[in-house]
Backbone atoms as SQL, in Angstrom:
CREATE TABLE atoms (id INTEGER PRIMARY KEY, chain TEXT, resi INTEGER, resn TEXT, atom TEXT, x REAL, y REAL, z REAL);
INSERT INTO atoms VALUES
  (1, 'A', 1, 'UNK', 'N', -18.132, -53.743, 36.282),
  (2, 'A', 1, 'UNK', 'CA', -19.373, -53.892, 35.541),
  (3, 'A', 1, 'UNK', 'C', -19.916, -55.295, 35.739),
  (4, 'A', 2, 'UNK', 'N', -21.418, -55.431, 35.714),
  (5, 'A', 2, 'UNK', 'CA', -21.769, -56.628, 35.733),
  (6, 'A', 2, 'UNK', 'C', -22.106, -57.410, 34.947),
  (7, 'A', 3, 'UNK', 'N', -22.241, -58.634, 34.981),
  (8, 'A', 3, 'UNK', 'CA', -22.642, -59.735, 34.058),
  (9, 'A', 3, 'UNK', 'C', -23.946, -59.331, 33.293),
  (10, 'A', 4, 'UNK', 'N', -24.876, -58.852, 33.604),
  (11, 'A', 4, 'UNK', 'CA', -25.746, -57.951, 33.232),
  (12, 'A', 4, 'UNK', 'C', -25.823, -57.394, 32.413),
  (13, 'A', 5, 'UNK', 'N', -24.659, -56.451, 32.417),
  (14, 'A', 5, 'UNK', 'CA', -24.239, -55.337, 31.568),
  (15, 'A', 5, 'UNK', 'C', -23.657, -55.909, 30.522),
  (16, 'A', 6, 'UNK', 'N', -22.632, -57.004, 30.415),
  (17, 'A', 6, 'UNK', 'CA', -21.931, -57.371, 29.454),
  (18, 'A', 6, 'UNK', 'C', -23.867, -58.159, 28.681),
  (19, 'A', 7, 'UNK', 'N', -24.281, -58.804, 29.139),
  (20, 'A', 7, 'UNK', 'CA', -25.209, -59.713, 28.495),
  (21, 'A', 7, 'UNK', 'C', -26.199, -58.392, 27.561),
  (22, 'A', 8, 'UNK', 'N', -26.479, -56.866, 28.663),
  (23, 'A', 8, 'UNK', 'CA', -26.986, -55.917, 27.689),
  (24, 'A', 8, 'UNK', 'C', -26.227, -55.614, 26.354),
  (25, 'A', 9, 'UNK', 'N', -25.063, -55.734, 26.662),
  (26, 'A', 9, 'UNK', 'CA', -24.334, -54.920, 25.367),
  (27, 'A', 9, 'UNK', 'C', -24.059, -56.431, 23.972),
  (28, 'A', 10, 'UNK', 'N', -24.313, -57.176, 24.519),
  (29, 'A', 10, 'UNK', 'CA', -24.295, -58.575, 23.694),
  (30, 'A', 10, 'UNK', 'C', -25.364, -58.237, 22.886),
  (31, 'A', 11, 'UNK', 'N', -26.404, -58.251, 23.603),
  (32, 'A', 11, 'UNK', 'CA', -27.740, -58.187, 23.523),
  (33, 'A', 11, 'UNK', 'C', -28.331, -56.731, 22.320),
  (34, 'A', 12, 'UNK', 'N', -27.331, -55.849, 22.525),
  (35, 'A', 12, 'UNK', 'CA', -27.871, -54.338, 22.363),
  (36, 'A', 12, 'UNK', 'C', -27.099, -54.646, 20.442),
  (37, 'A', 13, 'UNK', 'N', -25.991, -55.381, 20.594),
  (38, 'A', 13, 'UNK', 'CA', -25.501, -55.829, 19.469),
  (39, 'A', 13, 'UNK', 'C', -26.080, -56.692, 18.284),
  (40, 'A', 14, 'UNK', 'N', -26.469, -57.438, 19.152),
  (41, 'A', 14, 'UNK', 'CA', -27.028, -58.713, 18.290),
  (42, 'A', 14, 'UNK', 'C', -28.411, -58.373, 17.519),
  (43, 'A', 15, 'UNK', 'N', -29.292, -57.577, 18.285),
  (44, 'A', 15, 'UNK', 'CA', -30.340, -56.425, 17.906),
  (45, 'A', 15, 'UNK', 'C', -30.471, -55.685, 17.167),
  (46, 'A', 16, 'UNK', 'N', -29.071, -54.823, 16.950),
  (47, 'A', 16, 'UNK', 'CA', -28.508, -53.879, 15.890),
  (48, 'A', 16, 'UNK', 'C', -28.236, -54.877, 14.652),
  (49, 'A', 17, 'UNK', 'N', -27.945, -55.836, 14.366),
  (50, 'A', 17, 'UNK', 'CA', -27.554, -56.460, 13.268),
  (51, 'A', 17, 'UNK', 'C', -28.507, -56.927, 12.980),
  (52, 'A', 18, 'UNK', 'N', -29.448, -57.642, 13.950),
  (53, 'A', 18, 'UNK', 'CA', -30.973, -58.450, 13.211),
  (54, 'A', 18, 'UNK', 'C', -31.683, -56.701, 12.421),
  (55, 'A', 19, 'UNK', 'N', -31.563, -55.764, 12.865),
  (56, 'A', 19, 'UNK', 'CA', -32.388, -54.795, 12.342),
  (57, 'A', 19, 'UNK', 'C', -31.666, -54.834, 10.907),
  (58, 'A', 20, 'UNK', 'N', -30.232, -54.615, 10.502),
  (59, 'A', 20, 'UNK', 'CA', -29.718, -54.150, 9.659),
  (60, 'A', 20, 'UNK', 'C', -29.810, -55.461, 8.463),
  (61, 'A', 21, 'UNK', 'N', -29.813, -56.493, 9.296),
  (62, 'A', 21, 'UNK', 'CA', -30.194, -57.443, 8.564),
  (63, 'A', 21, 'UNK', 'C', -31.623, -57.428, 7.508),
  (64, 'A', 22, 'UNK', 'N', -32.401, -57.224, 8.652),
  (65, 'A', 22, 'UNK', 'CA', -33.991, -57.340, 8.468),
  (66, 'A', 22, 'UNK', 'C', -33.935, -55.768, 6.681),
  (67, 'A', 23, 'UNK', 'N', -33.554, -54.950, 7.309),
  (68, 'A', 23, 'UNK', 'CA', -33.574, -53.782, 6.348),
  (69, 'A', 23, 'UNK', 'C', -32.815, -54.404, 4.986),
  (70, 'A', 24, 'UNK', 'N', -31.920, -55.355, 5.261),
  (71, 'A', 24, 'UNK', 'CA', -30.935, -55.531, 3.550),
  (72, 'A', 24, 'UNK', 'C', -31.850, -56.847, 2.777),
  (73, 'A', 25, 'UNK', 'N', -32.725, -57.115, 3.637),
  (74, 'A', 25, 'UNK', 'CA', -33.717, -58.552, 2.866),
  (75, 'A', 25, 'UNK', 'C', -34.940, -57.750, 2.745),
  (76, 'A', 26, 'UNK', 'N', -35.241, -56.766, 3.235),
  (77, 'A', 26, 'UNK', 'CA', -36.566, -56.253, 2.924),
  (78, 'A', 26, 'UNK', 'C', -36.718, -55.549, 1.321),
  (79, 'A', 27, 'UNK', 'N', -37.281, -56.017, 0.378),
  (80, 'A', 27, 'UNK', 'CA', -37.379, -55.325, -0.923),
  (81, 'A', 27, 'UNK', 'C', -38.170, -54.084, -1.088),
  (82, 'A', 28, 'UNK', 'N', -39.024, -53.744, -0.193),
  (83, 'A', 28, 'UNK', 'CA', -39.170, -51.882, -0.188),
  (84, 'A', 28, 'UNK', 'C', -38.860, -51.190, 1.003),
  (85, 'A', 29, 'UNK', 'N', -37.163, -51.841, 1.012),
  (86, 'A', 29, 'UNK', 'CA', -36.485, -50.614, 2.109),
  (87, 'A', 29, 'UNK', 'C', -35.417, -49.971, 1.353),
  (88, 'A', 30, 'UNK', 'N', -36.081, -48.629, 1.767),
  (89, 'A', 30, 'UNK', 'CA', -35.129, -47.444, 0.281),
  (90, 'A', 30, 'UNK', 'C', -33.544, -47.063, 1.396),
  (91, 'A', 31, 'UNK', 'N', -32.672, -47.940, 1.026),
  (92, 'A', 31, 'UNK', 'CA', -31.379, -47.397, 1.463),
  (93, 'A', 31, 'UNK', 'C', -30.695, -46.901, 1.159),
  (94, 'A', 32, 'UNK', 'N', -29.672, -46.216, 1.735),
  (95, 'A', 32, 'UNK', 'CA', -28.574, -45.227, 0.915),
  (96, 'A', 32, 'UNK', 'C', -27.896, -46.153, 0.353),
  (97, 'A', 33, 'UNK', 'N', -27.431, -47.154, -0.031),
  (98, 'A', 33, 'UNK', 'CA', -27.066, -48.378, -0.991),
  (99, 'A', 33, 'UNK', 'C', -28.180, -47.912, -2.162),
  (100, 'A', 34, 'UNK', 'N', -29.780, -48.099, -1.738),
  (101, 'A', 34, 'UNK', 'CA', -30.908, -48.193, -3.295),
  (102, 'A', 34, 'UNK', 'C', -30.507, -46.813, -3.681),
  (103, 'A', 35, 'UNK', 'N', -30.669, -45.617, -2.916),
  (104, 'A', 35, 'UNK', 'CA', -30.612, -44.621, -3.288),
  (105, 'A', 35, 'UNK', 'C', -29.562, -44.260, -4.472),
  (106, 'A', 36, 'UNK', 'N', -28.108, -44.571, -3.619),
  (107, 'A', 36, 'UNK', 'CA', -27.083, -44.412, -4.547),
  (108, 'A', 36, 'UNK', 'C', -27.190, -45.285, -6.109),
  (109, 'A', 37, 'UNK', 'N', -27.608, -46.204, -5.923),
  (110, 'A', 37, 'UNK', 'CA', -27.951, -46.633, -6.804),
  (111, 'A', 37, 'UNK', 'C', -28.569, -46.645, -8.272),
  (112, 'A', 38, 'UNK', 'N', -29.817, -45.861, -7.622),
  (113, 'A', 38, 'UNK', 'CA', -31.216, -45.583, -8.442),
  (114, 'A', 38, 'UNK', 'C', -30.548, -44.141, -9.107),
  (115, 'A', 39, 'UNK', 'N', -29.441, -43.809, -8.574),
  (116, 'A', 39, 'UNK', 'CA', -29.090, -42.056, -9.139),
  (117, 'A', 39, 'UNK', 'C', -28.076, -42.665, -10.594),
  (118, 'A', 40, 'UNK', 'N', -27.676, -44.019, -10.408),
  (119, 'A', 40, 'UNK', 'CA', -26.815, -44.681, -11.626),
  (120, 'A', 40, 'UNK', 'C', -27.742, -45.927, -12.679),
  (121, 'A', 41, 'UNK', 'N', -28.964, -45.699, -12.373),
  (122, 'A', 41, 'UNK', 'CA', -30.566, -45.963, -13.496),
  (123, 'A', 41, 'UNK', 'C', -30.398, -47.302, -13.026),
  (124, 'A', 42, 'UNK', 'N', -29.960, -47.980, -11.822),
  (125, 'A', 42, 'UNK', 'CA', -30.482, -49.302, -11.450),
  (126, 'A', 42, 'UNK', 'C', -31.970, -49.087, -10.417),
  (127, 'A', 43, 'UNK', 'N', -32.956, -50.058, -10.615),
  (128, 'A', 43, 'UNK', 'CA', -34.137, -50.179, -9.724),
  (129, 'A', 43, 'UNK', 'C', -33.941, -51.253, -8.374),
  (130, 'A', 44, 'UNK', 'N', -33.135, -50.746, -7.723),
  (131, 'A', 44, 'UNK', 'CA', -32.465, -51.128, -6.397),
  (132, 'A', 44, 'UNK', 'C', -33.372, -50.779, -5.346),
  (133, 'A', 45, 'UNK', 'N', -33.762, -52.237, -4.592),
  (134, 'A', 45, 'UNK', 'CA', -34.738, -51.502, -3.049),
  (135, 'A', 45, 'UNK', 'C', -33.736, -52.641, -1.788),
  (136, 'A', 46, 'UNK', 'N', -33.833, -52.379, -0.756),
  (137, 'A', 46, 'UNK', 'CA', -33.279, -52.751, -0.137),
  (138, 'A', 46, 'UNK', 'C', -31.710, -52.475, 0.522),
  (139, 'A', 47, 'UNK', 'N', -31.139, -53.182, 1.355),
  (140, 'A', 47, 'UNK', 'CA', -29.647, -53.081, 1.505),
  (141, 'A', 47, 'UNK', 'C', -28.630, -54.179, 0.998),
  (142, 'A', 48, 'UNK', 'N', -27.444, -53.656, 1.303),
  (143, 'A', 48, 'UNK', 'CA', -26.689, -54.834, 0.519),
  (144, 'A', 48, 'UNK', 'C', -26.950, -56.162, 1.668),
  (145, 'A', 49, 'UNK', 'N', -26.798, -57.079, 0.626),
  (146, 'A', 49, 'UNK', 'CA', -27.078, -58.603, 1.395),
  (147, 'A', 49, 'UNK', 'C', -25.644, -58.967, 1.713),
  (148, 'A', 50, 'UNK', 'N', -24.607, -58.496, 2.735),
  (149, 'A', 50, 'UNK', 'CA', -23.954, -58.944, 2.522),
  (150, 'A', 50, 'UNK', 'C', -23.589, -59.522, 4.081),
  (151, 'A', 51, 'UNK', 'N', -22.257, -59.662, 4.397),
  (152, 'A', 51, 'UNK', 'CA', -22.192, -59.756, 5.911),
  (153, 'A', 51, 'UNK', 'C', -22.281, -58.757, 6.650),
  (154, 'A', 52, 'UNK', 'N', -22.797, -58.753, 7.528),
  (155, 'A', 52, 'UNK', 'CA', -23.310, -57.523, 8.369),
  (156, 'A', 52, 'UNK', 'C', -22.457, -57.133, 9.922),
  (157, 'A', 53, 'UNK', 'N', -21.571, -56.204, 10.212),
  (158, 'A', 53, 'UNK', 'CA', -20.930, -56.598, 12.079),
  (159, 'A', 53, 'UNK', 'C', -21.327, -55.212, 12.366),
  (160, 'A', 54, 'UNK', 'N', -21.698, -55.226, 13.447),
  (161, 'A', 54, 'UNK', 'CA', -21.848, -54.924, 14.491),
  (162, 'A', 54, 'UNK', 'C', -21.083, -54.652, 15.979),
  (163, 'A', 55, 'UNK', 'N', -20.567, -53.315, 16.101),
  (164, 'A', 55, 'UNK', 'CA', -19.407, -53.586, 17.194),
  (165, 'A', 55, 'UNK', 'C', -19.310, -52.065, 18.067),
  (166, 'A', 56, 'UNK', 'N', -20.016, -52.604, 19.384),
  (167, 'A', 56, 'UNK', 'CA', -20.700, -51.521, 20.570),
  (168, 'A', 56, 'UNK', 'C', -19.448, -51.998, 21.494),
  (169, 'A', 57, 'UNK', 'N', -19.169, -50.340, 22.058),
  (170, 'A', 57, 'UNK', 'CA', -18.274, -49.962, 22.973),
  (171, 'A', 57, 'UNK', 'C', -18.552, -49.410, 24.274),
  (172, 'A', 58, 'UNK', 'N', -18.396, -49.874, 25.481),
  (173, 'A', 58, 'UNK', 'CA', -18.964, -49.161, 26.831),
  (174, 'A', 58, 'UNK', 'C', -18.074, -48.587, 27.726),
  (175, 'A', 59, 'UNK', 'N', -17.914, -47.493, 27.882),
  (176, 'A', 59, 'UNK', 'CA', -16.511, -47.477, 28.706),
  (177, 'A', 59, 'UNK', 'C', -17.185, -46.368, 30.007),
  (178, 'A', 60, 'UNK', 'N', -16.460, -46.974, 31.077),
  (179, 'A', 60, 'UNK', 'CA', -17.322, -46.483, 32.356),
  (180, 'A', 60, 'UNK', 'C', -16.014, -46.310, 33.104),
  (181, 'A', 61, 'UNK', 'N', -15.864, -45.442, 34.205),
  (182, 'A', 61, 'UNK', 'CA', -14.653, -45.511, 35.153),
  (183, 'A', 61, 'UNK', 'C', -15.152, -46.254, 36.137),
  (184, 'A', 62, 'UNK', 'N', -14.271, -47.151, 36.761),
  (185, 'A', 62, 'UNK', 'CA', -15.226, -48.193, 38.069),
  (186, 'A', 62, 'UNK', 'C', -13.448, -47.776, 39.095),
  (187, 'A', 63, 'UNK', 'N', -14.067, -47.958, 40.440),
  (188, 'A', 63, 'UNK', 'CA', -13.343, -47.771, 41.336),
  (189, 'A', 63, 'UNK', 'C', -12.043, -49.291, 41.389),
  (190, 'A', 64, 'UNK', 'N', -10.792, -48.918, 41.638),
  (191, 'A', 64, 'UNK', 'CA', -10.098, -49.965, 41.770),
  (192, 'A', 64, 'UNK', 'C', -10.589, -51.095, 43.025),
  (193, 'A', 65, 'UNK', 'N', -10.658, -52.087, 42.848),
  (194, 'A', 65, 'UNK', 'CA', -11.015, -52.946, 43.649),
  (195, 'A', 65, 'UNK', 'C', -10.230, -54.010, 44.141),
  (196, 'A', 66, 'UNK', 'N', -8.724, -54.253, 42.955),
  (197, 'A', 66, 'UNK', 'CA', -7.761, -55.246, 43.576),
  (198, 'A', 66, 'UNK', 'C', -6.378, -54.430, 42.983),
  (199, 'A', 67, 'UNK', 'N', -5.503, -55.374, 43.409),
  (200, 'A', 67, 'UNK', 'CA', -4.161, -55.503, 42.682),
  (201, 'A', 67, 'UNK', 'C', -3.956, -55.472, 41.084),
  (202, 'A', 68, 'UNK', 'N', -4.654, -56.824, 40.771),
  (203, 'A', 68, 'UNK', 'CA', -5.000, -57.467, 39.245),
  (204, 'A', 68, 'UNK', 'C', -4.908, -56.013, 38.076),
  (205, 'A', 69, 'UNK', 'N', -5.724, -55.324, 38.898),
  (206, 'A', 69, 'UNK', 'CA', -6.743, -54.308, 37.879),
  (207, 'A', 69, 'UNK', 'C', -5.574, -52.990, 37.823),
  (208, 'A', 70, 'UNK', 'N', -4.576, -53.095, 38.519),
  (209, 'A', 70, 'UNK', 'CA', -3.135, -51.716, 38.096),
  (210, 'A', 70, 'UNK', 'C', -2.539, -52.430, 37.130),
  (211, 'A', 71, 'UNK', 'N', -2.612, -53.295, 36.807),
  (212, 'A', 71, 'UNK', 'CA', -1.687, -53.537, 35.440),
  (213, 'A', 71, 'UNK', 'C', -2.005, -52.737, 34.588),
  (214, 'A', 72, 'UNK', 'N', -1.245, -52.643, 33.112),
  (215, 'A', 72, 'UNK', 'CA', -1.584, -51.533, 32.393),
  (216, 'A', 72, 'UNK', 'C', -2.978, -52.124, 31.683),
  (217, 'A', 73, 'UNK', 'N', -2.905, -53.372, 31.519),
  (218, 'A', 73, 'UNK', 'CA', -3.778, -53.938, 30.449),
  (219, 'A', 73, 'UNK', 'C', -4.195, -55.822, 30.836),
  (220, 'A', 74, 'UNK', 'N', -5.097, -55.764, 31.109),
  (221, 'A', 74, 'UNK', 'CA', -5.873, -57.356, 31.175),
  (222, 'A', 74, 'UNK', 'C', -6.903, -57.739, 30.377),
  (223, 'A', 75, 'UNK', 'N', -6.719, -58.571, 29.905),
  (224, 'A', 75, 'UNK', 'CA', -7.696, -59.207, 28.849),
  (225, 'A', 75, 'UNK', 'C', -8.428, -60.243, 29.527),
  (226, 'A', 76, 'UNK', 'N', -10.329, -59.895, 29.386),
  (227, 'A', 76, 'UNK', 'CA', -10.274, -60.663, 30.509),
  (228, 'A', 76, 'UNK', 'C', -10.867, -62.032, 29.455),
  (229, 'A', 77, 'UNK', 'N', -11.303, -61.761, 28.324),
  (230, 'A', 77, 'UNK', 'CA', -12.104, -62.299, 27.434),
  (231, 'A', 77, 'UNK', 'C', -12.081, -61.360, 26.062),
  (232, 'A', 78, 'UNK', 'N', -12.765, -62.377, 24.850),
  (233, 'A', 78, 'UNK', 'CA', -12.389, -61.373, 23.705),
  (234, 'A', 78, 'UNK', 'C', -13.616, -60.664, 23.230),
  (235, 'A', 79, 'UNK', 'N', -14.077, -60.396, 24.450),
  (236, 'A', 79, 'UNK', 'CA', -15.302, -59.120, 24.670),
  (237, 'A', 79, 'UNK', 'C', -15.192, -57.812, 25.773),
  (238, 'A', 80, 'UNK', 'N', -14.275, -58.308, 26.731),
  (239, 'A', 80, 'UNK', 'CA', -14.181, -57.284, 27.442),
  (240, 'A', 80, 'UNK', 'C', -12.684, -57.205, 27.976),
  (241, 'A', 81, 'UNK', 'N', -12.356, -55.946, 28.015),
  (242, 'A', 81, 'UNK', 'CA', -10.472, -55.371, 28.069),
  (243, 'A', 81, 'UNK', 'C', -10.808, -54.069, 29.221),
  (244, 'A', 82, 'UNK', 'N', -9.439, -54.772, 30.186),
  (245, 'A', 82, 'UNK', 'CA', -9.435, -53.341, 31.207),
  (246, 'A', 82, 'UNK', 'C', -8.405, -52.757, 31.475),
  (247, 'A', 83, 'UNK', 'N', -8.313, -51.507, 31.364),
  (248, 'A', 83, 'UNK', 'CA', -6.920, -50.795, 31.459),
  (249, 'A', 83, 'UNK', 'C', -7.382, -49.762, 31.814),
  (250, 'A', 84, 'UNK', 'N', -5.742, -49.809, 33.099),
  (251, 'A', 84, 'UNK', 'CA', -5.898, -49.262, 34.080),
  (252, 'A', 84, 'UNK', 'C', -5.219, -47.758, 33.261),
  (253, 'A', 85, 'UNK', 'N', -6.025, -47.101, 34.520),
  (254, 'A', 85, 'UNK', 'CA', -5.654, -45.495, 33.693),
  (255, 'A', 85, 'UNK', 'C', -4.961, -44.826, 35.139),
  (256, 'A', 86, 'UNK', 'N', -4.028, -45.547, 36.530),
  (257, 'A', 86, 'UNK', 'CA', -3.997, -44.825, 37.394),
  (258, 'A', 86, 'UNK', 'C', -4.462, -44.297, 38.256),
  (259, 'A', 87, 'UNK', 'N', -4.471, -43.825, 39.479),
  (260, 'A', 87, 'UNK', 'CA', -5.179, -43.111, 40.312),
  (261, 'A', 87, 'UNK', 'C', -6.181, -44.454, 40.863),
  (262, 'A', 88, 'UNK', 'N', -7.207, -44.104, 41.830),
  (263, 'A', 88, 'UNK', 'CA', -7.859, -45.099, 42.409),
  (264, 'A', 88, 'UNK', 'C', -8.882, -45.513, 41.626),
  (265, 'A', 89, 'UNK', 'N', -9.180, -44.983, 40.393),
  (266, 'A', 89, 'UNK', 'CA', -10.068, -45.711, 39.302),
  (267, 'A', 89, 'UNK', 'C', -9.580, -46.393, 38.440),
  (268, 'A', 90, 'UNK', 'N', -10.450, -46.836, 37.601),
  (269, 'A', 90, 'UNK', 'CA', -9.683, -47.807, 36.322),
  (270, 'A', 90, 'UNK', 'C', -10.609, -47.592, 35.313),
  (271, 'A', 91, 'UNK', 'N', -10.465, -47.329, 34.218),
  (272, 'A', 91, 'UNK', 'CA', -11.580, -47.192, 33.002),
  (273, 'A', 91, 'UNK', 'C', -11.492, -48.472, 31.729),
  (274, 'A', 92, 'UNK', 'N', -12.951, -48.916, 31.992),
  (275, 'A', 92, 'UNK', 'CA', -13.089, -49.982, 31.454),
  (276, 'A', 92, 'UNK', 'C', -13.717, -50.208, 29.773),
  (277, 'A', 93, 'UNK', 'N', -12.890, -50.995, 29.625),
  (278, 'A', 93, 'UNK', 'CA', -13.855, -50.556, 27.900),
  (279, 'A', 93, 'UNK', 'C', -14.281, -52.109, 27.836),
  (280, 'A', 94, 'UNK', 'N', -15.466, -52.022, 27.764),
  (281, 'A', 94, 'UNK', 'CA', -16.602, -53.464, 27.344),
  (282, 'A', 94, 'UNK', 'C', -16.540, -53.283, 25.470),
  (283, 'A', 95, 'UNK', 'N', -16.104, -54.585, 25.178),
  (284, 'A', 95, 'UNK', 'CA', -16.291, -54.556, 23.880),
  (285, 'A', 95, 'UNK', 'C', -17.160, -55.565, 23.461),
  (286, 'A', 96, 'UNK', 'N', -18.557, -55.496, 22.408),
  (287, 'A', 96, 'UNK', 'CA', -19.028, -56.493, 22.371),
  (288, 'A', 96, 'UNK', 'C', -19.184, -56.354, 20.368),
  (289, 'A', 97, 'UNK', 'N', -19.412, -57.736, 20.481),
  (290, 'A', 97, 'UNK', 'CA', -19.901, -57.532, 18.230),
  (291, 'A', 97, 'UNK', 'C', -20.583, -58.564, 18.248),
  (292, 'A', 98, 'UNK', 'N', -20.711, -58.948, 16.526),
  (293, 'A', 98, 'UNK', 'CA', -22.255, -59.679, 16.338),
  (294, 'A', 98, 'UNK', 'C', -22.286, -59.262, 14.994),
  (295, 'A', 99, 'UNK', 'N', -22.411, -60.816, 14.173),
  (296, 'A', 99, 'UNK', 'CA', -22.704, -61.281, 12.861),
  (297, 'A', 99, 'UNK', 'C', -23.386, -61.320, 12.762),
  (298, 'A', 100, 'UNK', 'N', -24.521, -61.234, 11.085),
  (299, 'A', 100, 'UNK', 'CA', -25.516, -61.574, 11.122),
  (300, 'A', 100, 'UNK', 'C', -25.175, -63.010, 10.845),
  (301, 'A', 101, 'UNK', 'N', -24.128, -63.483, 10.724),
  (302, 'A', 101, 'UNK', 'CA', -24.221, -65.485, 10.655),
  (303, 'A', 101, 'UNK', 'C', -24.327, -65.687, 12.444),
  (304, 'A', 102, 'UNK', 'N', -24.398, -65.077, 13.129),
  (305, 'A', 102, 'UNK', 'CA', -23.834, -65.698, 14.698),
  (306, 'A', 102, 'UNK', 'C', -25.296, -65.521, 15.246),
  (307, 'A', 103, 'UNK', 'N', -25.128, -66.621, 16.174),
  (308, 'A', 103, 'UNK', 'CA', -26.531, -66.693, 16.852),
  (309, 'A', 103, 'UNK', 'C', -26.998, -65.544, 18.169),
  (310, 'A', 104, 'UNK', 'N', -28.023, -65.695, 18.360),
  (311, 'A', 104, 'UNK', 'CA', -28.314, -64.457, 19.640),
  (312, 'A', 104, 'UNK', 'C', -27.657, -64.816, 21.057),
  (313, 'A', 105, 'UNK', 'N', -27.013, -63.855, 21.566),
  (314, 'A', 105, 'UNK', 'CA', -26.229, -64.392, 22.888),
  (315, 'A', 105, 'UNK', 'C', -28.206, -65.051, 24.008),
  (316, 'A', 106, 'UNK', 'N', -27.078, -65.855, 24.602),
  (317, 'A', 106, 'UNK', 'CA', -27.463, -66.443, 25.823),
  (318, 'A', 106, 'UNK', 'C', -27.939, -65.543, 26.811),
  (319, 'A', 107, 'UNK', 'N', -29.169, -65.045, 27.136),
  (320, 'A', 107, 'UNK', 'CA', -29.230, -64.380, 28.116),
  (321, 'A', 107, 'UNK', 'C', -29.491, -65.071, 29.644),
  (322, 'A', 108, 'UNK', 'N', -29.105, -64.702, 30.652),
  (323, 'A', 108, 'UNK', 'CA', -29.361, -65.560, 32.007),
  (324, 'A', 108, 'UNK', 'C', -30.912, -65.374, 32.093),
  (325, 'A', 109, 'UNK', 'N', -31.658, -66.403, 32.935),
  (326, 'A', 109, 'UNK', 'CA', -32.611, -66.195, 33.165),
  (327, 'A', 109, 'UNK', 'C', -33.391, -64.578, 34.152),
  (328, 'A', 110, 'UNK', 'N', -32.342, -64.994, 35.042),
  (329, 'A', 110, 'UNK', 'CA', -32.222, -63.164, 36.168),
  (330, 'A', 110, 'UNK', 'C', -32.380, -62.023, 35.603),
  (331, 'A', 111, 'UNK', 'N', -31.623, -62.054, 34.045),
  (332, 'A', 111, 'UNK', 'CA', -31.732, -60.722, 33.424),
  (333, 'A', 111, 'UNK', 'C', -32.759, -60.424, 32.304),
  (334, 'A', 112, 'UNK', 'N', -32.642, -61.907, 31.674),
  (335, 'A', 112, 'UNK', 'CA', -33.606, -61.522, 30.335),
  (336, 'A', 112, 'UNK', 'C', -34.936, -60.884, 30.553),
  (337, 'A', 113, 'UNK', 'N', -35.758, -60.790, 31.684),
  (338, 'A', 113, 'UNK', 'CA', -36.629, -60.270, 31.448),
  (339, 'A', 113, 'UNK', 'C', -37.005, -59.148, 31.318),
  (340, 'A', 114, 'UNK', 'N', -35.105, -58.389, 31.519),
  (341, 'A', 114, 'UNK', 'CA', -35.298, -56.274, 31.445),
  (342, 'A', 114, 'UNK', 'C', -35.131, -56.377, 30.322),
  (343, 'A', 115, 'UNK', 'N', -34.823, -57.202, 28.952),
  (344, 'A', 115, 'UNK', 'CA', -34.004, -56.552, 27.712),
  (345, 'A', 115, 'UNK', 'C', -35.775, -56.809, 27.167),
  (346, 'A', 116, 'UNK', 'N', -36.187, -56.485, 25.954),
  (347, 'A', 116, 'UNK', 'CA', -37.388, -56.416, 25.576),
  (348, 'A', 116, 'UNK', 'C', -37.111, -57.695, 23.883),
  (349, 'A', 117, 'UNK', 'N', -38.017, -58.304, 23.732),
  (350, 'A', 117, 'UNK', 'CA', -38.251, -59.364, 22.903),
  (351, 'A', 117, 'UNK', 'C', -37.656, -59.050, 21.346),
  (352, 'A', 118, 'UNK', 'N', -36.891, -59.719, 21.286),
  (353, 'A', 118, 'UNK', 'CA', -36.182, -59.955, 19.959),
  (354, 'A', 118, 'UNK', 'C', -37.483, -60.428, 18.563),
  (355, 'A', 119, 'UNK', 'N', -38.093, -59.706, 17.823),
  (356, 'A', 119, 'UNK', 'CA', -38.922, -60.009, 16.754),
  (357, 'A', 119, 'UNK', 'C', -38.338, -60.139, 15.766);
């Protein structure tokens, strides 16, 4: 997988939490938090304000390409883990997450211009 891909799924993360964020500060967003709520006579709008994660999984089979990659398990970073499943492929699981305290990943210049504008 490419650098690309890891920066989409950063990206696809960090997105998901600004939304969920945006929804728990908004005071007329009716959530299943207000909902449940409003059924126990509180006048609740919004979501809970609390910490928010976020945590997207990609898993693709990619063709073996070295030695490295038959081990059972390589860590290559504490976003992405590859384990080998045998045979001439290897199935990869991209792991990415995202606080709403953590800042927006870094996108390269090469790529940012496919992901669409963070509002």
């Amino acid at each position: 997988l490419s650098s690309s891909s890891d920066e989409l799924l950063d990206w696809c993360a960090y997105r998901l939490v600004t939304c969920a964020r945006d929804a728990a500060e908004n005071p007329n967003f009716l959530s299943p938090f207000a909902n449940e709520a409003r059924q126990y006579g509180l006048n609740i709008a919004g979501g809970v304000r609390g910490d928010i994660t976020v945590i997207l999984a990609l898993v693709v089979n990619e063709p073996i390409t070295s030695e490295s990659q038959l081990s059972a398990s390589t860590v290559l970073s504490d976003s992405l883990e590859r384990l080998a499943v045998g045979g001439t492929n290897t199935t990869v699981f991209k792991i990415s997450h995202s606080r709403s305290s953590s800042s927006p990943p870094s996108l390269s210049p090469s790529t940012s211009k496919n992901f669409p504008p963070i509002s």
